[in-house]
N, C-alpha and C positions, 0 to 999 in steps of 0.2 A: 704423334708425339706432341706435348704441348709443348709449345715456346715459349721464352720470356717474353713480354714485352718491355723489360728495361737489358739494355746491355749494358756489362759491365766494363768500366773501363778500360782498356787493357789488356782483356782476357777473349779470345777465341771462346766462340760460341762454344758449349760441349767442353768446359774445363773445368780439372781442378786448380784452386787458389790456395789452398792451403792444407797440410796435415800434419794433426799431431796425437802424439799417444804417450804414456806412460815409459819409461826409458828400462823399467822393472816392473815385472808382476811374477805373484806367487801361480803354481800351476795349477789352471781347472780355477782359478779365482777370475770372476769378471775384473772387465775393467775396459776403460769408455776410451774409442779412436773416434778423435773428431776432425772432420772433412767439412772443408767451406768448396762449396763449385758455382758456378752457374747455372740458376735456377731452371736452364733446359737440362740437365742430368735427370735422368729417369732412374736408372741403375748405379751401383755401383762394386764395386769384384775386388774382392783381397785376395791375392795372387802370393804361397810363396813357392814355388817349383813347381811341384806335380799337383800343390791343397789350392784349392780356392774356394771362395764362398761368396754366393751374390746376394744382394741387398738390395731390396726396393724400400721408398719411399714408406711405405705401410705395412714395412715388414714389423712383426713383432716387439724387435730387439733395436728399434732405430729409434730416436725421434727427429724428425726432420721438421725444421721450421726455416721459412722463405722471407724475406726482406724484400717485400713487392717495389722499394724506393732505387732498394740500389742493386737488386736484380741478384745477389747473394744467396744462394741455400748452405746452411750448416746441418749434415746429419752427424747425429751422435750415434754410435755403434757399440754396443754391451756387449764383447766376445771374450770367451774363454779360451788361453791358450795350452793344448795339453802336450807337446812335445818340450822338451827341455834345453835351456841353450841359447845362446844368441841367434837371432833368425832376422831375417830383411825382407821384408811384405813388402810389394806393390800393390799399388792402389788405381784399379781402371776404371773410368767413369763412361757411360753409354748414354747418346743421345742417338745419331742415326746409325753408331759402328762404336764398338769398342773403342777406346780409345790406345796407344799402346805406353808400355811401360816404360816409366825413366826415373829418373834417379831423385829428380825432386819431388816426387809421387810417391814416394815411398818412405817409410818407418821402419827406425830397427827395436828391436827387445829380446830383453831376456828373462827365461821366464827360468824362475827358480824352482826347488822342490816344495811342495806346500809346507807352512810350517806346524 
């Protein structure tokens, strides 16, 4: 795994810092969740119950850009959501182990019928 060479302040190697997403989207319509971690995150998994989807760095639907000053990566994540309803995603980040789910990790939405 590659390491950072800058840590950030504050933050445990293998973290996330921040997440945010739209508080509504229309269904089966993208829309961008974006995650600030620490530049050793390799992966990262949206978690809601039994769905998950994992994400690398050069996945298709990311664009991940890294902050080599202050040891920051921001991926952006273009996902369509197609169940209906208010739902509450965790957000797990992987550097040598999954990381586990909590509450500040996570985003709620609701996603409406298309119109």
């Amino acid at each position: 795994f590659a390491e950072s060479d800058t840590e950030v302040e504050g933050q445990e190697p293998f973290s996330i810092i921040s997440v945010s997403a739209d508080a509504e989207v229309a269904r089966a319509a993208y829309t961008d969740i974006t995650i600030e971690t620490t530049a050793d995150v390799t992966k990262l998994r949206l978690v809601n119950g039994s769905r998950a989807s994992t994400f690398l760095q050069t996945s298709n639907n990311v664009t991940y850009t890294e902050d080599k000053e202050t040891g920051i990566a921001t991926w952006v994540i273009r996902y369509r959501f197609a169940t209906l309803g208010e739902q509450t995603w965790n957000v797990l980040c992987r550097g040598n182990a999954w990381s586990e789910a909590n509450a500040d990790d996570a985003f709620t939405i609701t996603v409406n019928p298309a119109s």
